[in-house]
Residue, then its C-alpha position, 0 to 999 in steps of 0.5 A: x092242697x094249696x102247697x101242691x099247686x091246687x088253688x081252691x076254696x074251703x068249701x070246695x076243699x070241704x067236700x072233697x075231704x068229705x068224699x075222701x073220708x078225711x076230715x080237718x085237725x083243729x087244735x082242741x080247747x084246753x083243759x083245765x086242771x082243778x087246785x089241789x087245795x080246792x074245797x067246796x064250794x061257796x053259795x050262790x050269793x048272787x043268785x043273778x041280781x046282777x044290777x047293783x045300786x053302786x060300783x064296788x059292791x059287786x064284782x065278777x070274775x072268769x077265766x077264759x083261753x087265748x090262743x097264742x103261736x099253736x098253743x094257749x095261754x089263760x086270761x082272768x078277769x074281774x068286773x064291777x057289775x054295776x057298770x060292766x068295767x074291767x077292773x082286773x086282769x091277769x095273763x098267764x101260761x098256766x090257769x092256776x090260782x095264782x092267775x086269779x089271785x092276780x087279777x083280784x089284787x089288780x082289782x083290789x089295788x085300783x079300785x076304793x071300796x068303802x062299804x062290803x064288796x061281793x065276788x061272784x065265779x063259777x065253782x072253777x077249783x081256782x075260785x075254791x083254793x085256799x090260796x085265794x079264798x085267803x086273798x078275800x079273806x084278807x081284804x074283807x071280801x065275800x064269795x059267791x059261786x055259781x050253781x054247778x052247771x048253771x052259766x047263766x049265773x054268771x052271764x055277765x062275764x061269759x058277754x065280756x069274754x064273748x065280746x073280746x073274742x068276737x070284736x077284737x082278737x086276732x083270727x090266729x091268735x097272737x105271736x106270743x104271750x107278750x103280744x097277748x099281754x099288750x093287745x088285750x091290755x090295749x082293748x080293756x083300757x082304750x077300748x072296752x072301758x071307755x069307747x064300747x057302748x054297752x045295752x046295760x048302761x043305757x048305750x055308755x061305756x063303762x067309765x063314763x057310766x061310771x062318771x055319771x053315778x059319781x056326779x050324781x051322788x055329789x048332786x044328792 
């Protein structure tokens, strides 16, 4: 209408589409193709003990959409359930096995494990493909997988990706994969992990949290 030389707001633009029988387009939420390769899935290990005693014992990872010049791309994630950071991540056009596996080796790279370390999903057909249930295999990690249907196994991560969405993305998403790929890497880095206060770490941003466990462990 606005193209037209008409100057009115959304509401009012709602309620005439409404007497006219028309109603808004909006770009509908993506869908997932499930691996080729995906097999059955892994038992809920987990079983929402989603605080433990350590970092690097827990970790949990999603996969979740970003909206990018009109069409999308895929953003997975890993975090350590013990202090809620983000320890990988990957962005990508397609949400295949690869994107996942990128944000564990990410992950895995960084992060020091001294003692057996769990990896908790969802029952996604990237999580249960052989390429990268040889990637845990490899690095001596367990995998645990929410029960079907049951998101609130994995709540901690549907709060990240909430948290992201609501706090920091642009309202029209990005230009294009490139700017994705800077603004969400500025958000993990100078933002949620070391700025956020976060209700599960007693009002701390992750690393500092973090920082204090370390300190602690060296006291005792």
């Amino acid at each position: 209408m606005r193209q037209s030389g008409y100057n009115v707001g959304r509401w009012l633009a709602r309620s005439l589409m409404q007497e006219c029988g028309l109603a808004s387009r909006q770009p509908g939420k993506p869908r997932y193709r499930g691996e080729r390769e995906a097999s059955l899935a892994s038992p809920d290990l987990l079983k929402r003990q989603f605080k433990p005693s350590e970092p690097n014992r827990v970790w949990s990872g999603d996969i979740s959409y970003i909206k990018v010049n009109g069409g999308w791309c895929y953003l997975a994630l890993v975090i350590d359930l013990y202090s809620r950071r983000i320890v990988g991540s990957a962005i990508s056009s397609s949400p295949d096995a690869e994107l996942v596996c990128r944000a564990l080796r990410n992950a895995l790279e960084t992060r020091p494990r001294e003692k057996r370390l769990l990896f908790h999903s969802d029952q996604g057909g990237q999580y249960r493909s052989k390429k990268y249930r040889q990637l845990l295999w490899r690095n001596g990690v367990m995998q645990s997988m929410s029960r079907r249907g049951n998101c609130l196994d994995n709540s901690p991560m549907e709060r990240v990706f909430r948290s992201l969405k609501s706090e920091w993305l642009p309202v029209g998403g990005y230009m294009d994969i490139h700017h994705a790929v800077r603004d969400i890497g500025e958000w993990i880095q100078s933002y949620y992990n070391t700025v956020r206060p976060h209700r599960h770490n007693g009002g701390l941003p992750p690393c500092e949290y973090e920082e204090q466990w370390k300190k602690a462990t060296k006291v005792s």
